[in-house]
N, C-alpha and C positions, 0 to 999 in steps of 0.2 A: 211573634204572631204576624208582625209584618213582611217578614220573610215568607212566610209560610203562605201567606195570602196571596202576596204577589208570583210566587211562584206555582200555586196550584191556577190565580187569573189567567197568567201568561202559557201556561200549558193548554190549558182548556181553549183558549184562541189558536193558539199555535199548533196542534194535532192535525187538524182539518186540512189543511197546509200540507205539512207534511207526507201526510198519506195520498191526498192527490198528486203530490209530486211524484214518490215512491209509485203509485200504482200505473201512475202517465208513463212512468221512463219505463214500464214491465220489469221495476226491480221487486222481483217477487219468490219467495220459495215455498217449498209444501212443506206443510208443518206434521205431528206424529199422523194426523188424520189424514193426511195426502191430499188438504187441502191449501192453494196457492193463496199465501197472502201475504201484502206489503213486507218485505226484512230492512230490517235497519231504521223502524221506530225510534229508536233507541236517540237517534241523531235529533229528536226534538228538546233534548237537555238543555243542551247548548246555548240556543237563546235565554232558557230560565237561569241557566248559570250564570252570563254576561248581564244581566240585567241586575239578578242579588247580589250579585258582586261588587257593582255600582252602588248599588244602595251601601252595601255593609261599607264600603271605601268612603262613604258622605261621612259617615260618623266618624267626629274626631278623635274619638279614642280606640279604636280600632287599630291592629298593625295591620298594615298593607302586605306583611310579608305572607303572613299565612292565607290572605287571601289569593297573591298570585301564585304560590305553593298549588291552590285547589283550582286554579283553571288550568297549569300549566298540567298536571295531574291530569285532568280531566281532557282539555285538551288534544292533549297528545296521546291519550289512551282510545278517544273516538277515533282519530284522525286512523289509529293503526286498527280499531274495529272494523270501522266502514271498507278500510279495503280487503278484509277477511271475509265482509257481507257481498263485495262485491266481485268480487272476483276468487274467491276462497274455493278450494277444491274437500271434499270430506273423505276422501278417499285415504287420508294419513290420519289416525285420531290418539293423542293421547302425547302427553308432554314427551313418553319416551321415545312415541312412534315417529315427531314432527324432531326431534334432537337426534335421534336415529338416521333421517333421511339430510339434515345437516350437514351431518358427520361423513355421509355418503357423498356431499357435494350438491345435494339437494334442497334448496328453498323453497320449503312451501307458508304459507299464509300462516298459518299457524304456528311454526319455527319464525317467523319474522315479528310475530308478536310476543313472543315468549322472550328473544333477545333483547327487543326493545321495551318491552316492559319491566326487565331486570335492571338494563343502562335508566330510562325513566324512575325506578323506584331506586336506583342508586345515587342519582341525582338531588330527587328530590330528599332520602334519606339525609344527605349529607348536609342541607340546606336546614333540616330541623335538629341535627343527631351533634350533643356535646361531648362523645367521645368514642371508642372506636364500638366497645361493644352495644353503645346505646344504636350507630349505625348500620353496626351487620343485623340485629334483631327490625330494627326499621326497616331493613332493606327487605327480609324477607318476612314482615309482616303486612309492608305493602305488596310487594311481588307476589305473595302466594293467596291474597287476600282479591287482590285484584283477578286469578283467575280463579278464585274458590266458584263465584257467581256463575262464569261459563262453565265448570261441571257441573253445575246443577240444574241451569236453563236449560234442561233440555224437552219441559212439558209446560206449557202456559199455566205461566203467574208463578210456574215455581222459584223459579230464580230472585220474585219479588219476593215472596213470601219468606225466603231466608232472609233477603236485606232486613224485612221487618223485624224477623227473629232476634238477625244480631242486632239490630237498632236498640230493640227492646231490653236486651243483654249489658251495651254498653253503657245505656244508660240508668241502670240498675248500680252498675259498678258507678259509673259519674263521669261526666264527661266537663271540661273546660267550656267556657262561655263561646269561646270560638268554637268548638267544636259540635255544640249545640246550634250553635246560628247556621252552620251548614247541612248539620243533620236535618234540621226543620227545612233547608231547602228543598232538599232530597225527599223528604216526606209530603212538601206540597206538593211535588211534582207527582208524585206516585201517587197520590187520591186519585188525582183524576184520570193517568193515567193504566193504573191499573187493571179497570174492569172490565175493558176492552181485552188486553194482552188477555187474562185469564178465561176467556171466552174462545180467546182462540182467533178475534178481529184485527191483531197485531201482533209483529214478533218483531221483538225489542232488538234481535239478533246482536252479535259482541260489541256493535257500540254500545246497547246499553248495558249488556251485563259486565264490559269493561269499562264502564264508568262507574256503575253501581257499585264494584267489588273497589276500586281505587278509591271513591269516598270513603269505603269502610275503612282500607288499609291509614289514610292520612288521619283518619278524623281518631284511628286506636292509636296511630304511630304520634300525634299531638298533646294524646290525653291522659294516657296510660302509665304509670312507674313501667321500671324495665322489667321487673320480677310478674306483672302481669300481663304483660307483651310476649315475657318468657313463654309464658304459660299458654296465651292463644298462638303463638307459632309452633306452638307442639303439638295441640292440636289439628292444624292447618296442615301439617310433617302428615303427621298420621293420616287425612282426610286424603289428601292426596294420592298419598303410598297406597292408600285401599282404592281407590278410585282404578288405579292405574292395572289391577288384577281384579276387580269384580266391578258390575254394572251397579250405579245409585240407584237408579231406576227400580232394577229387580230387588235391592235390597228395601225400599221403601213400601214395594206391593207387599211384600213380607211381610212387613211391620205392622197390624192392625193401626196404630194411632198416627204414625209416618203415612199412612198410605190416604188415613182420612181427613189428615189437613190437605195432602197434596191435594183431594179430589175436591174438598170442597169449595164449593162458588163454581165449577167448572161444569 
């Protein structure tokens, strides 16, 4: 609870901030409505991260390892968002299109995140993974978990509205004490920031749905047996692979009850 407190405080101060910053420097893009609004919200985590971080590091019976595991995680998955919000071109879309242009010689923003988010989730896999198969399922349950979030963000509040999903999933299944004391960070933050993004006042842009999807990946890759790790990167295989030949988008207006979580509150 005191996690959760302090991190919903420090958001709700810390917004305000941000957004006149963002809106000052005309870092701004058009959202589905083709209206221009602040990108890279997403970059007000950061302080809530570095602050419950602190806290969780006071308590002596906490490891410190799994703590700097989730900033260095977090971290270095803004660091490579923000410059995707900033300078990112949309003109390549789709893991095969940005691996495509690669392979051509080509770097674009979204190839330079997809590299470094596999060496990131390779790293930090092996920091928590006691043997070889418990590290390659780590590796791509953060990796593919980390960009589940950015194919979905593509209509406000969606991209939050699955964190909550899976939130709600994993910890159904059970999650470790650590994993929970970060979960709950992650959830202060999104009360307050939430209501805004799904209105359409903010767009969290890939820093935050690449921080969003990289807590899910550490917080399943911490908590999980391997045989159920198995089981959500089969899924994440699959979400992917359809992703990459039909639109989420049009398959969710499809969906009567897909289409009427998406819309609601919007």
């Amino acid at each position: 609870m005191i996690l959760f407190l302090a991190s919903a405080i420090t958001t709700y101060f810390t917004l305000p901030f941000i957004y006149s910053l963002l809106k000052g420097a005309n870092i701004l893009r058009k959202n589905y409505k083709g209206d221009s609004i602040p990108v890279g919200m997403g970059i007000a985590l950061i302080p809530v991260l570095i602050l419950n971080s602190t806290i969780i590091l006071s308590y002596k019976d906490r490891s410190s390892e799994i703590v700097l595991v989730f900033l260095l995680g977090n971290l270095t998955m803004a660091f490579i968002g923000i410059i995707d919000d900033l300078i990112g071109n949309r003109d390549t879309l789709g893991i095969k299109g940005h691996m495509g242009a690669l392979a051509r010689g080509r770097l674009t923003t979204g190839g330079l995140k997809a590299v470094m988010g596999i060496m990131i989730a390779l790293f930090i896999s092996i920091l928590l993974s006691t043997n070889v198969v418990d590290l390659l399922v780590n590796l791509l349950i953060i990796a593919l978990m980390t960009n589940l979030i950015n194919l979905l963000d593509l209509r406000p509040g969606r991209g939050i509205k699955a964190f909550f999903t899976i939130s709600i999933i994993f910890l159904i299944i059970g999650l470790t004490k650590e994993s929970e004391e970060l979960l709950f960070i992650m959830l202060g933050y999104l009360i307050i920031y939430f209501p805004k993004d799904l209105k359409g006042k903010y767009m969290m842009g890939d820093v935050g749905s690449n921080t969003l999807g990289v807590n899910l990946g550490i917080i399943a890759a911490i908590s999980f047996s391997t045989f159920t790790k198995v089981i959500i990167v089969s899924i994440l295989i699959f979400i992917h692979l359809f992703a990459e030949r039909y639109s989420i988008t049009d398959v969710i207006k499809k969906i009567k009850i897909l289409n009427f979580i998406d819309e609601l509150g919007r």
